[in-house]
C-alpha positions in Angstrom: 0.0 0.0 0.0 2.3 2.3 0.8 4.3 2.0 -2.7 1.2 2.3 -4.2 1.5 6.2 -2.4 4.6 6.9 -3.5 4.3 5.9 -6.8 1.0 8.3 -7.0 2.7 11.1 -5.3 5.3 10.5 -8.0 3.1 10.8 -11.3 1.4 13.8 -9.2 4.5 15.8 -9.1 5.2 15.3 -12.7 1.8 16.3 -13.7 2.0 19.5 -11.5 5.4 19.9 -13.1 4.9 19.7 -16.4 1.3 21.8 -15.8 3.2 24.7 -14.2 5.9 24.7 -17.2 3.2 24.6 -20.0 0.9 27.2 -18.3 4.0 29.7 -18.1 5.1 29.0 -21.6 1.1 29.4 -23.0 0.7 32.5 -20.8 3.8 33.7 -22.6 2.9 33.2 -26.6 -0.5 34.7 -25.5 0.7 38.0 -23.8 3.3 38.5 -27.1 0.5 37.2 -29.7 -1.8 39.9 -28.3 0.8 42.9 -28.6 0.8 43.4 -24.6 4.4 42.5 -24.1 6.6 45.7 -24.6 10.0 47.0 -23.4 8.8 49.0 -21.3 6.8 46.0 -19.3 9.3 43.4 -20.6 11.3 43.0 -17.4 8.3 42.8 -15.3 6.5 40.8 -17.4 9.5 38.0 -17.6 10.4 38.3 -13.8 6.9 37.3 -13.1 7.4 34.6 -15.7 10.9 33.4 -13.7 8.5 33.5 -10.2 5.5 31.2 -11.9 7.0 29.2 -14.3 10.4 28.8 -12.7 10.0 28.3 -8.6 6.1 26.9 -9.3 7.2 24.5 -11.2 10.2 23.4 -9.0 8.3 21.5 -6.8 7.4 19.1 -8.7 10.7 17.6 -9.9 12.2 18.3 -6.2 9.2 16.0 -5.1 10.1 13.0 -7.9 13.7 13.4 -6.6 12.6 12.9 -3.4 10.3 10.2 -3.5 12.6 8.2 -5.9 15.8 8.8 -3.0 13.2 6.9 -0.4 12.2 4.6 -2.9 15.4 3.4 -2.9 16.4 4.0 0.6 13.1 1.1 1.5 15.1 -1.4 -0.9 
């Protein structure tokens, strides 16, 4: 049962991971295809892209590595 868990927190984290990476990138190619990114917002727009796409998405893979480290720790 309780490898059952882990595996699930495991495909969890990847789906959260790969979510939070494909959300940044689509919320991207929409704010240039509509004309509102410009130089004058440019840095703010991409520092706010670093904070969601970057650190939001972090947890995910941190949580794989995790979970596979005490997968093999129980071996």
């Amino acid at each position: 049962m309780e490898v059952a868990m882990q595996d699930f927190l495991v495909v969890l984290a990847a789906i959260w991971a790969v979510m939070g990476i494909s959300a940044a990138m689509y919320d991207m190619v929409a704010k240039i295809n509509s004309g509102a990114l410009e130089y004058s917002n440019a840095i703010a727009f991409f520092s706010s892209m670093f904070f969601r796409g970057i650190i939001g998405s972090m947890f995910g893979p941190i949580t794989i590595i995790f979970a596979y480290i005490e997968k093999l720790r129980r071996r």
